[in-house]
N, C-alpha and C positions, 0 to 999 in steps of 0.2 A: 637505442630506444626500444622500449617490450615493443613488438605489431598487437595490433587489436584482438587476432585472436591466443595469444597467449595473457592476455589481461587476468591480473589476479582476481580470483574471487572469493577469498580471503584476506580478513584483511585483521592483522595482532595490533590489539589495544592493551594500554596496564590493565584494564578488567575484563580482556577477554576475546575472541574471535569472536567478527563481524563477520558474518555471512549478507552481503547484499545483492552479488550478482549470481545466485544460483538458490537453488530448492536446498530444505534441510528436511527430506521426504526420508533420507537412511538412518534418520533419528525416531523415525514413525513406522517402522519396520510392520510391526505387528498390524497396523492400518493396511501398510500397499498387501500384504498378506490377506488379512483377510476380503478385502478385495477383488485381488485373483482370483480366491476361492465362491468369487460370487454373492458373498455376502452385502447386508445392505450396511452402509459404515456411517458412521457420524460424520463429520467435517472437522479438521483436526485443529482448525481454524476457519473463524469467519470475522468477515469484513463488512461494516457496517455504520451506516448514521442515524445520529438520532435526530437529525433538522435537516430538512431537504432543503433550508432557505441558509445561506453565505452572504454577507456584508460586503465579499469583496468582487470582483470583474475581473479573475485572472485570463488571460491571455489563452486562449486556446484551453480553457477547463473542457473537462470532458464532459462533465455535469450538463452542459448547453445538448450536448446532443442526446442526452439522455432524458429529454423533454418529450410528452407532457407530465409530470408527477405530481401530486398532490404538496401542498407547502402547509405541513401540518407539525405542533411539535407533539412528538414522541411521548406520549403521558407516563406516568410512575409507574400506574398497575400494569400499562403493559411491559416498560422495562422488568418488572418484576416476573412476571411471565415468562417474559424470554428467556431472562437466565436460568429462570429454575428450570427451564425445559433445556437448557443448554445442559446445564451438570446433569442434569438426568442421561443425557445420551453421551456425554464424555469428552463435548468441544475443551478445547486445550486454549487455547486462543481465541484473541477478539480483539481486530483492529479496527478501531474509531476514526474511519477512512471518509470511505464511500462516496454520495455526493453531495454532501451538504457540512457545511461548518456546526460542528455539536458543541459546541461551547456556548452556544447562542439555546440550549435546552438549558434549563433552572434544572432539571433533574441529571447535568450531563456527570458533578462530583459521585451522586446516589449511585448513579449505573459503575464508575469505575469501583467505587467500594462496596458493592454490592458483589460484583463480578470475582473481586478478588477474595470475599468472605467464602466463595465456593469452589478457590484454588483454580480461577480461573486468570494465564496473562492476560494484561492489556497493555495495547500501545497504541499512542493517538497521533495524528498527524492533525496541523492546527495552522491558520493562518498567523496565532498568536495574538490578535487584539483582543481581544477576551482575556487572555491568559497572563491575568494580574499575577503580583508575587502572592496574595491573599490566596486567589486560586490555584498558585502553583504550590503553595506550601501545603494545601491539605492535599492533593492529587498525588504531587509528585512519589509521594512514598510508597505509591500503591502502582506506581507504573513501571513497566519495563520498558519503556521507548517513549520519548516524545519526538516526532519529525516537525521542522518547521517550514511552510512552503515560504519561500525568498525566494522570488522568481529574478531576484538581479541584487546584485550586490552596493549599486548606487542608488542614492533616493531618489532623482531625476527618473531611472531606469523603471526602479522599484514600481514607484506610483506608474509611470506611463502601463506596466505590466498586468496593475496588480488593482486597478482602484478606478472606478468611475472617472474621475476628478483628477486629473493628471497632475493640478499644482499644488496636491493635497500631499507635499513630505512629510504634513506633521505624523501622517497614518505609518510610515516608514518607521520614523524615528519612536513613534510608541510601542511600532512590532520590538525593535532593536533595545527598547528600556526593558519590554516584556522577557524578553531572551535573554538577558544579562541578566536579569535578577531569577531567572530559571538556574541559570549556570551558578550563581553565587550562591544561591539555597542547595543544591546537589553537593557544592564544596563544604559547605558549611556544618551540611547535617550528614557528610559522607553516604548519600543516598547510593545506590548502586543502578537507578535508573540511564538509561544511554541518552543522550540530546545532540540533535542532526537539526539540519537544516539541509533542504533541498529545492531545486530546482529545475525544468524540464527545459530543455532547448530547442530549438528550431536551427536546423545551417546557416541562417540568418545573424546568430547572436555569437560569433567568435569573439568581438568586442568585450561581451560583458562576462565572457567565463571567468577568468582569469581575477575582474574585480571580485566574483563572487567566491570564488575560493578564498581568496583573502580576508572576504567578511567572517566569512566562519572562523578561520584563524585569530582574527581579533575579535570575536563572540566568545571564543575558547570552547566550542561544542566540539563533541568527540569528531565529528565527521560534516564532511560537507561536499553532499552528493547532487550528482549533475545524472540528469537521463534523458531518455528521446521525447517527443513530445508525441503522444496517438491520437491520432486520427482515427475515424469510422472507416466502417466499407465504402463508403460512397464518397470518402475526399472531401470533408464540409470545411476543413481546416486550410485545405490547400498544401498539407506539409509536402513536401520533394523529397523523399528519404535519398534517392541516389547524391545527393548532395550534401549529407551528412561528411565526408571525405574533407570536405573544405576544412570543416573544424576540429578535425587530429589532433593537428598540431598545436592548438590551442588548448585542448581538455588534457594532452601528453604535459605539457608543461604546467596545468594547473594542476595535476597528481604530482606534479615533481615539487611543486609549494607546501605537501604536507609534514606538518611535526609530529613530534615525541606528544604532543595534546589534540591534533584537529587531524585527522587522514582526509584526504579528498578522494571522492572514489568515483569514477564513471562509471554506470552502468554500461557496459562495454558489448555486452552481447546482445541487449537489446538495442540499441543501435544499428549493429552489425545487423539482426536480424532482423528488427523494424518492419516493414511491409512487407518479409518474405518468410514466415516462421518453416523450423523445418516440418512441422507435422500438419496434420491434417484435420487427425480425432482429436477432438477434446477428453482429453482423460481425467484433469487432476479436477473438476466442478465441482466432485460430491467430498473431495479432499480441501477443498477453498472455497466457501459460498460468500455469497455475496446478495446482502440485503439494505436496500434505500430505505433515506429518511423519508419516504414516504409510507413507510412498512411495507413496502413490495417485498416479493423475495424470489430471487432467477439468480442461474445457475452463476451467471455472471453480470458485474454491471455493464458490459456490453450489450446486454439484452434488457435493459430498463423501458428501452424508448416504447412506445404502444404497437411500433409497427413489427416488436417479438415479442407479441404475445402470447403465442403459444409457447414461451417461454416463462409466464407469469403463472408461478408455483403457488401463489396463497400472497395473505397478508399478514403478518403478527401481530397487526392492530386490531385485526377482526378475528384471528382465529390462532388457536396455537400453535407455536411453532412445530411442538412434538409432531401433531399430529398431521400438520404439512409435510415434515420431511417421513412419516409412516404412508403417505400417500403413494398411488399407484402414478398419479401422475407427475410427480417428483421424481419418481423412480423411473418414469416411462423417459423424460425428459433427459436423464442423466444419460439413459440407454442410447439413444437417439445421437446426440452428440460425441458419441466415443463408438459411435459406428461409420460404416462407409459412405453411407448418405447422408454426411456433414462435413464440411470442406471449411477450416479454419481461418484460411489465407482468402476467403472470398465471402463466406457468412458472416463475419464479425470484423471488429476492428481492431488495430492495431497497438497494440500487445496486451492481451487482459492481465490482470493481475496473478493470473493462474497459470503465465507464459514458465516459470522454470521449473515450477512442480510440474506442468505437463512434457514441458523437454525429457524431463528426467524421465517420465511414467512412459512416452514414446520411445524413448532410448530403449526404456526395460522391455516392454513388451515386442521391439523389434528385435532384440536379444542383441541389440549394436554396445549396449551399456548398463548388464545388471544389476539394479539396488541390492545392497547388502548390507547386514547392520555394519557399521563403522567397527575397524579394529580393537581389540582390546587396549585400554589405556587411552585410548582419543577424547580429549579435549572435550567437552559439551561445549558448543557454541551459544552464545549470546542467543537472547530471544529464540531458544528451539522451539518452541510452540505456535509460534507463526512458519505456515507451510510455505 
């Protein structure tokens, strides 16, 4: 059986290497370089909502601690705004994350094809009820990733997890129509978009991994990823990382369930590392940003909640983005956190989005693990433009 820390983080598809559990920062070579050199850089990727308000009550969302935010939807003129300030500085990426469900924006199809008219990726991560075959047919063409969160592989489970209204499986079984007719239009129109589905665990849920692999397998999605579940600084969720141990044996065995169509992947080293990252500074922020559907915009959404606000850089609702990120105190903020009077493992919570670009950026500058551009002949990976 692989141990945990030799877990692949690569992973061969017929269309291509996944990269899900590590940084694709040696694809962005010319960034960490000019970086080094001090310069001020774009973000090679950012992550983002455009609705700070979700239909759904998933189980330990992060979004809950990232309260109070404004529940406002994202208008056109400012989407339009945003991107054209994004292609202006060179963002590569932009994932439709963050803390709010954007499918639930009227402008959320505008923004992907908007995005992508400026040679810009996207990839959306979605509870899926929104995500009709109507709306997937015009999106999908323009996407490089759709994640779907399926927090349990049973509709009993599903609803208890995932929905106010516990005895509500019809909400289950609409996500599961919605996904099937994603997957049948990818086959159909040979799109080259990837579709996942994921879910976050707790050491509590050994029970339900194993069904949830197998959903994905009968979804037919390329992949069907399982990770830890974060918690803040201050424990609101209650998670026990040290008891993550209990369920090996059960995520070992549902990677051993993957086909020739559906990979199961655990995110392995988040786990592993979970409440104890190895680093300190924050390095990769100005490489990975992170902006709420409430137009906030801080370094990471770990710092949404009002009591980091000295981490609250601007709004792209009120002001532009360009000239947020030209700011001194954008810049100050960046500074701060990738120096020694910022302590990762005790300032923030547990694991930001920016956890493997930053492994990799501490690795380099401790000189334990150089970035270097990848060998001649090497493969581009899937979704390079998400850092």
């Amino acid at each position: 059986m692989m141990s945990l820390g030799e877990a692949n983080r690569t992973v061969s598809t017929p269309e291509g290497d996944l990269i899900l559990d590590d940084s694709k920062l040696r694809w962005h070579m010319d960034r960490v370089r000019a970086w080094e050199a001090g310069e001020r850089i774009a973000p090679i990727s950012v992550d983002l909502a455009l609705q700070r308000a979700c239909q759904a009550a998933c189980r330990a969302c992060y979004a809950v601690v990232q309260e109070p935010q404004e529940r406002l939807t994202i208008g056109k003129d400012a989407i339009d705004y945003l991107l054209e300030d994004f292609a202006g500085i060179g963002v590569r990426g932009v994932s439709i994350v963050s803390d709010g469900e954007s499918t639930l924006n009227p402008h959320y199809a505008h923004f992907i094809e908007t995005a992508t008219s400026y040679g810009i990726d996207v990839g959306n991560a979605t509870n899926g009820w929104l995500f009709t075959p109507e709306l997937a047919a015009r999106v999908l063409p323009h996407l490089k990733w759709v994640r779907f969160t399926v927090l349990a592989g049973r509709p009993e489970s599903y609803t208890r997890m995932m929905h106010p209204d516990p005895s509500r499986t019809d909400v289950y079984w609409n996500a599961m129509r919605n996904i099937s007719e994603a997957v049948r239009i990818k086959r159909q129109r040979k799109l080259s978009v990837t579709l996942g589905i994921q879910t976050f665990v707790t050491p509590e849920d050994g029970a339900e991994i194993k069904a949830f692999a197998q959903l994905g397998i009968d979804l037919g999605v390329q992949y069907a990823m399982i990770k830890h579940t974060s918690d803040d600084e201050v424990g609101t969720f209650g998670v026990i990382y040290g008891d993550y141990p209990k369920i090996y044996q059960a995520l070992h065995e549902a990677e051993a369930m993957s086909t020739a169509q559906t990979k199961v992947i655990v995110k392995w080293s988040k786990i592993r590392d979970a409440d104890h990252p190895s680093y300190k500074r924050m390095y990769a922020a100005p490489f990975l940003l992170q902006l709420s559907g409430s137009g906030l915009i801080a370094p990471s959404g770990m710092f949404f909640n009002q009591r980091f606000s000295k981490f609250h850089l601007g709004n792209f609702v009120e002001d532009r983005f360009i000239d947020v990120w030209r700011s001194e105190r954008y810049w100050r903020a960046m500074n701060y956190l990738a120096s020694p009077r910022f302590d990762a493992a005790t300032m923030m919570g547990f694991l930001p989005i920016q956890h493997y670009a930053n492994v990799a950026l501490d690795r380099h500058v401790k000189g334990i693990e150089k970035l270097t551009d990848p060998p001649p002949g090497t493969p581009i990976p899937l979704h390079v433009n998400f850092a």
